[in-house]
C-alpha positions as CSV (number, residue, x, y, z in Angstrom):
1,X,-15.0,32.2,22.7
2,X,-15.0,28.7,24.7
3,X,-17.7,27.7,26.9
4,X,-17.2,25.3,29.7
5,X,-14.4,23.6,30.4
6,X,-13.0,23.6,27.1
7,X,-10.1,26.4,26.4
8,X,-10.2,29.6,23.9
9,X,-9.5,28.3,20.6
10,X,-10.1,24.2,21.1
11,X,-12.3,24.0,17.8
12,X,-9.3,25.7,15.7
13,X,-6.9,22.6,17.7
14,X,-9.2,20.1,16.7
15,X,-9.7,21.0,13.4
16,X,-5.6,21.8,13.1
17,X,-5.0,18.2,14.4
18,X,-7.7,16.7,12.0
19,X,-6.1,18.7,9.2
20,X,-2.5,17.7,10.3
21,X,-3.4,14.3,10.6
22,X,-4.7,14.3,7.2
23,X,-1.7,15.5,5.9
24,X,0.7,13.1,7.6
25,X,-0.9,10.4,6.3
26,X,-1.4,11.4,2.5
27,X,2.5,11.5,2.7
28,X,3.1,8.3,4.4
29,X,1.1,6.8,1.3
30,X,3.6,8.6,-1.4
31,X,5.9,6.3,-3.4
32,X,9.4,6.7,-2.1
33,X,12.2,4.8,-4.0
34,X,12.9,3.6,-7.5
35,X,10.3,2.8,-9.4
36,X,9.3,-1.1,-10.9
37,X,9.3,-1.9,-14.2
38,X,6.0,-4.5,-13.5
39,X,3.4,-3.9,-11.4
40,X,3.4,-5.4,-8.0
41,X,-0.5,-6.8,-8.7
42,X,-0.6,-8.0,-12.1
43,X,3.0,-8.5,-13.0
44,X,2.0,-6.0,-16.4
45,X,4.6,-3.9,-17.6
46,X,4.8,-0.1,-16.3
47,X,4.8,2.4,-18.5
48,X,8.3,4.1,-18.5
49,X,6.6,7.8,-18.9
50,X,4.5,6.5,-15.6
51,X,7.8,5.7,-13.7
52,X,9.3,8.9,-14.6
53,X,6.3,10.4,-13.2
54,X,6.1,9.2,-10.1
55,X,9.2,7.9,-8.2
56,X,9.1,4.9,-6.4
57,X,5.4,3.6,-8.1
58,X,5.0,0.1,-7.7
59,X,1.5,-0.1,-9.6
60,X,-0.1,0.0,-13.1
61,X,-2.8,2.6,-13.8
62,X,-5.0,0.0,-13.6
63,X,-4.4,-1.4,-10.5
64,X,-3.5,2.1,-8.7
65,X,-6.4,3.1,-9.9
66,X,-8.5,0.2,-7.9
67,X,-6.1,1.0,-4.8
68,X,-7.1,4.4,-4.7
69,X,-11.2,3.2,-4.7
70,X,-10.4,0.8,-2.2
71,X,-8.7,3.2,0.1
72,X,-11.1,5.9,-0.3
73,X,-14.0,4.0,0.5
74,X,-12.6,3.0,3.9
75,X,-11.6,7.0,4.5
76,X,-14.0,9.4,6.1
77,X,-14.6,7.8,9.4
78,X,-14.0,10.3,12.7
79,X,-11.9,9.2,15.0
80,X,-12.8,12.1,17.3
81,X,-16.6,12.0,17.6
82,X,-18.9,14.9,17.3
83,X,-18.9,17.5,20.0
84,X,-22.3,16.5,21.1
85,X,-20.8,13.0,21.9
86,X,-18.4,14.2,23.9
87,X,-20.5,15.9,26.2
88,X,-23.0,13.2,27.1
């Protein structure tokens, strides 16, 4: 049941969108390609179990490892505002 001007069923397309959105981007960050044989940060060697693993890595444990803090640090923010937000 909407109220107002929104349609029935606009929380469930926000929260599809937010959901797809979240998607699309976790696969835009997936290795594509060969892998390297030396990281991209710190020129160490990749392990070759590591590059069997995942196709098309381009980063050490280590250094993956500090990607992956970085990039969930600056995650979480909502790009679509609260509802109460949009109503004022």
């Amino acid at each position: 049941m909407a109220g107002g001007w929104s349609k029935d069923g606009a929380v469930q397309d926000q929260i599809d969108a937010s959901v797809d959105d979240a998607v699309r981007q976790a696969r835009e960050r997936l290795p594509r390609g060969t892998s390297a044989s030396h990281c991209d940060e710190c020129e160490k060697q990749i392990p070759e179990r590591r590059r069997m693993a995942v196709s098309g890595v381009r980063l050490c444990l280590a250094c993956q490892e500090e990607a992956d803090e970085h990039n969930a640090a600056a995650a979480g923010f909502n790009r679509r505002g609260s509802k109460d937000s949009q109503l004022r």
